[in-house]
C-alpha positions as CSV (number, residue, x, y, z in Angstrom):
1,X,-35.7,29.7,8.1
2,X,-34.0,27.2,5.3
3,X,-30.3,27.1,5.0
4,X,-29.6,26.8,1.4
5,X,-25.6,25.1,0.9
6,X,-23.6,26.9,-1.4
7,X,-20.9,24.5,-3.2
8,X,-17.6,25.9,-2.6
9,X,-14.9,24.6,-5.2
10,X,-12.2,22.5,-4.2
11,X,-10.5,25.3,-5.7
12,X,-10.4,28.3,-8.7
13,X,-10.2,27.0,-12.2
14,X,-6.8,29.0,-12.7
15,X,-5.2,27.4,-9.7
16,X,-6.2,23.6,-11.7
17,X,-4.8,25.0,-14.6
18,X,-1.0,25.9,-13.4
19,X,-1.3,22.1,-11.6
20,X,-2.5,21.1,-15.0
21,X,0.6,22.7,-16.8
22,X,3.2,21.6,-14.0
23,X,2.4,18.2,-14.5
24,X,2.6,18.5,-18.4
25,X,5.6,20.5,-17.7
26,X,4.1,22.9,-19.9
27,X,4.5,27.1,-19.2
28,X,2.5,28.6,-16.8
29,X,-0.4,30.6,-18.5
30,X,-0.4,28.3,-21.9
31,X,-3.7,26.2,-20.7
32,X,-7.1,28.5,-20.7
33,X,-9.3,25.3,-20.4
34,X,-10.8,25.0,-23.9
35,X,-7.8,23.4,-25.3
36,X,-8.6,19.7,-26.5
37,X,-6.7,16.7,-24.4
38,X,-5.9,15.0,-27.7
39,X,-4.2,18.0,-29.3
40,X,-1.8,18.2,-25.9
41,X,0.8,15.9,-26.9
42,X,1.7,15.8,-23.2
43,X,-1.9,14.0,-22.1
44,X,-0.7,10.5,-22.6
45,X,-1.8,7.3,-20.0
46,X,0.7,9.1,-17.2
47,X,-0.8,12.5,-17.4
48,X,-4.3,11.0,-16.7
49,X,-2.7,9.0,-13.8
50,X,-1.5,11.9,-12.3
51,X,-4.8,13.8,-13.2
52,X,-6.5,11.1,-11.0
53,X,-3.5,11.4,-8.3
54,X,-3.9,15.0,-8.4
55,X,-8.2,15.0,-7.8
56,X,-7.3,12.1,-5.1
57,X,-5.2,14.3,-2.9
58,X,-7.6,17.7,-3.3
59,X,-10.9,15.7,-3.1
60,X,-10.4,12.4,-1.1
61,X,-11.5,10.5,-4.2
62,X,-9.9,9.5,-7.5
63,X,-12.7,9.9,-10.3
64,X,-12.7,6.8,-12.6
65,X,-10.4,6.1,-16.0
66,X,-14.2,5.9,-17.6
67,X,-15.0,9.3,-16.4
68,X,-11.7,10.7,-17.3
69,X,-11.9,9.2,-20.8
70,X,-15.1,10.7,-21.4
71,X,-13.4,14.3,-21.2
72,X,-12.8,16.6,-24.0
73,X,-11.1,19.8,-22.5
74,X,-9.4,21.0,-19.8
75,X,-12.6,22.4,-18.8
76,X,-14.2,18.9,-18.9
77,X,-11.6,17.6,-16.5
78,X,-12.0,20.9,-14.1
79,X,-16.1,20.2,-14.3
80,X,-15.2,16.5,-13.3
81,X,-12.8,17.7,-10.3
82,X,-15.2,19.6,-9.0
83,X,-18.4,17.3,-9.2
C-alpha cells in the first residue's frame, strides 16, 4: 500500500486575505486576490516587510525580497505563502 501526502495549506486564501487587509489597514472583504500590488497604494517597502513577517510566523520561513518582488497579485503572494 503507498501513502500518497496530501499538502495541507498553511491556511484558506480568505483567512490571508483579511491578514492582508489588516495590515494595509484596508476593509475587510475589499481584497479578492486578483487585485494588482502596484495599484494598492498601501503595498509600499513596509507592507512587503510585514508580508515577509507575516509568512515567517505561519510558515517558519520568510520567503525572499526577490521572490516577493516577482509577485503580481494578491494571489501571487498567497501561491508564494503556500509553496
Amino acid at each position: 500500500m503507498t501513502s500518497h501526502h496530501l499538502r495541507i495549506p498553511v491556511m484558506p486564501k480568505d483567512q490571508f486575505l483579511r491578514l492582508i487587509e489588516e495590515t494595509l489597514n484596508q476593509e475587510s472583504g475589499a481584497l479578492q486576490g486578483p487585485e494588482l500590488l502596484r495599484d494598492t497604494q498601501e503595498w509600499d517597502s513596509m507592507a512587503v516587510v510585514d508580508f515577509m513577517a507575516l509568512v515567517d510566523q505561519h510558515v517558519g520561513a520568510a520567503p525572499s525580497c526577490d521572490a516577493v518582488s516577482r509577485c503580481a497579485t494578491f494571489d501571487d503572494l498567497y501561491v508564494l505563502m503556500e509553496s
